[in-house]
C-alpha positions in Angstrom: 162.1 32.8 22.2 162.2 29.2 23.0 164.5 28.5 26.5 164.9 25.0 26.1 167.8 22.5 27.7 169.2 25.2 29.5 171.2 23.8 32.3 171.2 20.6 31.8 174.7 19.6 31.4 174.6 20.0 27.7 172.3 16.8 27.3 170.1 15.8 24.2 166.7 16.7 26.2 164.0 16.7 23.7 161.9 20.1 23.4 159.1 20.7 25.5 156.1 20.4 23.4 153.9 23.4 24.5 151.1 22.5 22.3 150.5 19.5 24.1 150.2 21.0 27.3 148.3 23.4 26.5 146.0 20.7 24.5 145.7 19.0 27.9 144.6 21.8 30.0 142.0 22.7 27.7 141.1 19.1 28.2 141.1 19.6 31.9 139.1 22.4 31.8 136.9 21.0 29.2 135.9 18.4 32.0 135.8 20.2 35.3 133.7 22.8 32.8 131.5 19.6 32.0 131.2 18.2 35.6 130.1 20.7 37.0 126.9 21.3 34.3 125.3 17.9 34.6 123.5 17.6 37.5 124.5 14.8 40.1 121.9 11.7 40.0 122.4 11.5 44.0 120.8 13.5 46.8 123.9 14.5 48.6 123.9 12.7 51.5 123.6 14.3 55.5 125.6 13.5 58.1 123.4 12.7 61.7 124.4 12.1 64.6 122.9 10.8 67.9 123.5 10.5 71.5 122.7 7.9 74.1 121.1 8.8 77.2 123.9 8.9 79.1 125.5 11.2 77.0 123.0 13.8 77.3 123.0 13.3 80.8 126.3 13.9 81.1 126.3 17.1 79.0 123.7 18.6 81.1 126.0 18.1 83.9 128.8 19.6 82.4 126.5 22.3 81.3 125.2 22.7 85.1 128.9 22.5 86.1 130.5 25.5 84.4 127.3 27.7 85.2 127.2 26.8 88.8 128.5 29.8 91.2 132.1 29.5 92.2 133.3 31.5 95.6 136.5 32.4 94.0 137.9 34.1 96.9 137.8 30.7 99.2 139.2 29.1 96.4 142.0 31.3 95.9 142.6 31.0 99.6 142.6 26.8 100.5 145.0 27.3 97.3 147.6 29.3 99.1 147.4 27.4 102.3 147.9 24.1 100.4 150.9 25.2 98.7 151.9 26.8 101.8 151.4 23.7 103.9 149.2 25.4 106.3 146.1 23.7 105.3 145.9 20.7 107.6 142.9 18.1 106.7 140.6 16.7 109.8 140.8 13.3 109.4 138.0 12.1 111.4 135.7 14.6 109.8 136.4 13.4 106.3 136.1 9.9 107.3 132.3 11.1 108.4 132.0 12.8 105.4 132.8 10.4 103.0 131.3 7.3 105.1 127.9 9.5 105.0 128.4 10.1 100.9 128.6 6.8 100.4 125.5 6.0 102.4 124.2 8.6 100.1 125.3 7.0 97.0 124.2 3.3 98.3 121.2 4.2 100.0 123.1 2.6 103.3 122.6 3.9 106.8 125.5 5.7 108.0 
């Protein structure tokens, strides 16, 4: 039972021609089927990649970073007085601290 031109408004739609479709999926198939058979001429090809020094470096830190031991208890603690606002910051010893760092860093005298 051929269901052809239904719903179309009554038009003049030509029959669809299911031998032709079907010739070109056996065509399809044909190829794929033939594709895959022969054997490819090229190597396939790898993907490398490398990393600078500086990139390594950096991983490793990363790496020492998240296995370093964290006092969760003192963190959870400066957290509440911050949002709090009882957590008040010595200025003078930070100044030291970060004046002595940065000797550190420079290899100045502090």
């Amino acid at each position: 039972m051929a269901i052809n031109n239904v719903n179309n408004g009554g038009g003049t739609k030509p029959p669809i021609d299911n031998t032709k479709i079907n010739s070109q999926q056996s065509q399809t198939v044909a190829q794929q089927e033939m594709a895959a058979k022969t054997p490819s001429a090229k190597a396939p090809q790898q993907d490398s990649v490398s990393l600078t020094q500086s990139a390594q470096q950096l991983t490793q830190v990363q790496k020492k970073s998240t296995e370093a031991p964290v006092d969760q208890e003192k963190v959870d603690k400066l957290k509440k007085a911050i949002q709090s606002g009882d957590y008040k910051v010595d200025a003078e010893s930070l100044a030291s601290k970060i004046a002595q760092l940065e000797g550190q860093v420079f290899s100045l005298k502090s």
